[in-house]
C-alpha positions, 0 to 999 in steps of 0.5 A: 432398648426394645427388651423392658421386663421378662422378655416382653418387647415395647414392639409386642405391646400395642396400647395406646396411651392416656394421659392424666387429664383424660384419666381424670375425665374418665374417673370424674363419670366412673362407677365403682364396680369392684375391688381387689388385692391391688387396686380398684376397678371402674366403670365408665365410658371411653370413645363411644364403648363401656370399658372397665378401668383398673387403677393401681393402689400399691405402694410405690415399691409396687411399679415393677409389679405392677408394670409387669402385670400390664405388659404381661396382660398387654401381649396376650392377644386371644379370644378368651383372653380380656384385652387391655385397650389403653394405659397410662399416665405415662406408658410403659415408663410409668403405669399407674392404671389401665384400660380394658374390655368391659365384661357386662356379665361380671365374673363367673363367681358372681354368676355361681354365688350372688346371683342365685336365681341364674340357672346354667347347664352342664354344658355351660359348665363344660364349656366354660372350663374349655374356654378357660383353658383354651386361653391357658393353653396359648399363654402357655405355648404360643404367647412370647414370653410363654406365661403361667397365669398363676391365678385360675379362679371364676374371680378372674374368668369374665362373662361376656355374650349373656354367658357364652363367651369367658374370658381371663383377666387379672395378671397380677400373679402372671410370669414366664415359664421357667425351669429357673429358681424365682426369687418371691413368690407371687400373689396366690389365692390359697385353695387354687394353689398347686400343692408345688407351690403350696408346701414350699419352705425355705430354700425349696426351689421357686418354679412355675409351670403350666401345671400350676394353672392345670392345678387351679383350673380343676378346682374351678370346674369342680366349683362350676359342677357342684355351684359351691365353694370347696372345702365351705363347710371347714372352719378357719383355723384349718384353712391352711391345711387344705393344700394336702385335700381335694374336693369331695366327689360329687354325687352322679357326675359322670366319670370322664368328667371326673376325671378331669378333676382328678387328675388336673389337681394330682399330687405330682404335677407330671400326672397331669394333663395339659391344658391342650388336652383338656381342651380336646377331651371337653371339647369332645363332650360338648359336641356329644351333649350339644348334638341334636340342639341348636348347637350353641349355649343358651343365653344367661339372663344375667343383669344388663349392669352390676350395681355400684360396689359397696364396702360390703360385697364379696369381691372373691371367694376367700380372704385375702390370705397370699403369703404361702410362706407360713404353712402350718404341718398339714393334716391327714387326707379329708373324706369329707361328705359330698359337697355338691350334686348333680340330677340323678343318674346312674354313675358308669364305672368307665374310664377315659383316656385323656393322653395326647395321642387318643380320644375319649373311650365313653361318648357322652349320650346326647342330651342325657347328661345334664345337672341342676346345680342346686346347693344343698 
C-alpha cells in the first residue's frame, strides 16, 4: 500500500537509504553539534559534503512520531526548506535517524543570542522573516499533504549563504491541516504557541491551522527587530500566563512593519494574514530599503563551523516545558516597558493594508530605515 501516514505516499519521498553499518561509519567520525527534545544532531561528512545528522532518542513508543517527522520533512521540497538526503536504518519501516543538509551558519537563534559580536540589518530582518514564510506558505498550500509546521522558532530557522539564505527544519510538531479534531497535541514551545492552542482545556476541539504558524511567526520578527527574547524580563512562575500577552512595542519600529506583528499574533486567528501575504507586503519593503544598493544582503561574518556541543550550551530559547494541557487561570493583558529598540526616527502615524487584493499605503523610504539592534 503506497499511503504510509497521514496521506503522505512512499512515491512522494525520495531518500535514499543508509544502513547500520554505514551509520555506524558515519557517527564514529561525527561531532556533536546540538541537542533537542528527541534527539541529537551531528556533524560529519557523507560522500564528499558536510551533512548534519539527526538520531532519534525517544522511546520506542516514539516510532510512529518519529516516522512522521521524517516523511513529514521528506515531501517538503523548497528552497527555504532544509532537505532530508538520506535515512535509515531501514527506511521507511524503520527510521531511527536521518540525513540532512548541513547548515554552516547554525540557526538564526544563535545568530541573535550567542553571537553578539555578529551585527545584522533591518533588511536582514525583513528578509529572514519572508523567507520563513515563504517556505510556510508552501507547506501550507502546495505540499501534499498540506502541513502546519507547528514550530515557528529561530531554533528551527538555519542560516546558510553567510545569513542570506533561511531555511526550516525540525518537523517534529509538524501535521496535516485539518478541520478535524486531533487527538494529542503535539510537541509545543510555549511563547510560540497560538492562543487556540494554548488555552485548550479538556474536551475542547484539537485543531491546526496555517494561523498556528502565522502566530508563532510574528513573535519571531518581533524577536529579529528587538534581538531580545519576549517576555525575558518575567520570572517563571508566571511563564505560563504569557499566552493571554504580546511583545511590548518596540520603540521607533516603523508602523507597517508593526503591523505585521500585531496582527500575525491577534487573538482571534481569522484577524490574521496569511503567510502569502506576508510575503507580498515584506517582500514589498525590502525592494524599498535594498534600492539604490547593491541589491543583495550583505554577508554575515559568522564562524566557518560551531564548536563541539557541551552539556552547558543553550540549545533553545526556553526549558522545555511542551505540555499545554496544565495551564494555570491567566493574568490580565501586560503594559510592560519596551523590550527592544531600533535607531532613532520619527514613528509615522500610517497604516497599511495587508489584505490579499492591495498593496502597501506607505513605501518604505530607501535606505532610511534602518536598526541597530542593541539589547538594552
Amino acid at each position: 500500500m503506497d499511503v504510509l501516514v497521514e496521506g503522505v505516499k512512499l512515491s512522494d519521498v525520495h531518500v535514499q537509504n543508509i544502513d547500520t553499518s554505514e551509520y555506524q561509519q558515519l557517527i564514529n567520525s561525527a561531532v556533536l553539534c546540538g541537542t533537542g527534545r528527541f534527539g541529537l544532531i551531528y556533524r560529519t561528512d557523507w560522500r564528499d559534503r558536510t551533512v548534519a545528522i539527526k538520531t532519534f532518542t525517544g522511546p520506542s513508543s516514539d516510532v510512529g512520531r518519529q516516522r512522521s517527522e521524517l516523511l513529514f520533512h521528506a515531501i517538503a521540497s523548497h528552497l527555504n526548506i532544509v532537505r532530508i538526503l538520506a535515512a535509515g536504518p531501514d527506511f521507511p519501516k524503520r527510521c531511527q535517524f536521518y540525513v540532512m543538509e548541513y547548515a554552516t551558519g547554525s540557526s538564526l537563534n544563535e545568530v541573535l543570542y550567542q553571537f553578539p559580536d555578529v551585527s545584522y540589518t533591518l533588511a536582514h530582518a525583513i528578509s529572514w522573516t519572508s523567507q520563513v514564510a515563504q517556505g510556510a506558505d508552501y507547506l501550507h498550500r502546495i505540499c501534499t499533504p498540506r502541513l502546519c509546521h507547528g514550530d515557528l522558532k529561530p531554533a528551527n530557522m538555519l542560516v546558510f549563504d553567510q545569513g542570506r539564505l533561511v531555511k526550516l527544519t525540525d518537523f517534529g510538531s509538524a501535521g496535516p491541516l485539518s478541520q478535524t479534531t486531533e487527538q494529542t497535541p503535539r510537541p509545543l514551545t510555549p511563547v510560540y504557541t497560538a492562543p487556540e492552542i494554548a488555552y485548550l482545556k479538556a474536551g475542547m476541539p484539537l485543531v491546526y491551522t496555517e494561523k498556528c504558524d502565522v502566530y508563532s511567526l510574528a513573535i519571531s520578527f518581533w524577536e529579529f527587530l528587538a534581538r531580545r527574547r519576549p517576555f525575558e524580563d518575567q520570572s517563571r512562575p508566571t511563564f505560563w500566563n504569557l499566552f493571554n500577552r504580546r511583545p511590548s512595542a518596540i520603540r521607533g519600529c516603523p508602523e507597517d512593519l508593526w503591523l505585521i506583528c500585531e496582527s500575525g499574533w491577534a487573538d482571534d486567528p481569522t484577524s490574521r494574514p496569511t503567510m502569502i501575504q506576508i510575503v507580498e507586503f515584506l517582500e514589498f519593503a525590502l525592494q524599498k530599503i535594498l534600492l539604490g544598493t547593491t541589491g543583495r544582503l550583505n554577508p554575515l561574518s559568522l564562524p566557518a563551523l560551531l564548536p563541539p556541543c557541551t552539556n552547558d550550551s543553550p540549545q533553545d530559547a526556553w526549558p522545555p516545558e511542551h505540555d499545554p494541557s496544565n495551564l494555570p487561570p491567566t493574568s490580565p493583558h501586560d503594559s510592560a516597558e519596551v523590550c527592544g529598540h531600533v535607531e532613532e526616527s520619527e514613528r509615522k502615524d500610517t497604516s497599511s493594508d495587508i489584505s490579499a487584493d492591495t498593496q502597501p499605503q506607505r513605501e518604505l523610504d530607501p535606505l532610511t530605515v534602518s536598526c541597530d539592534f542593541e539589547t538594552e
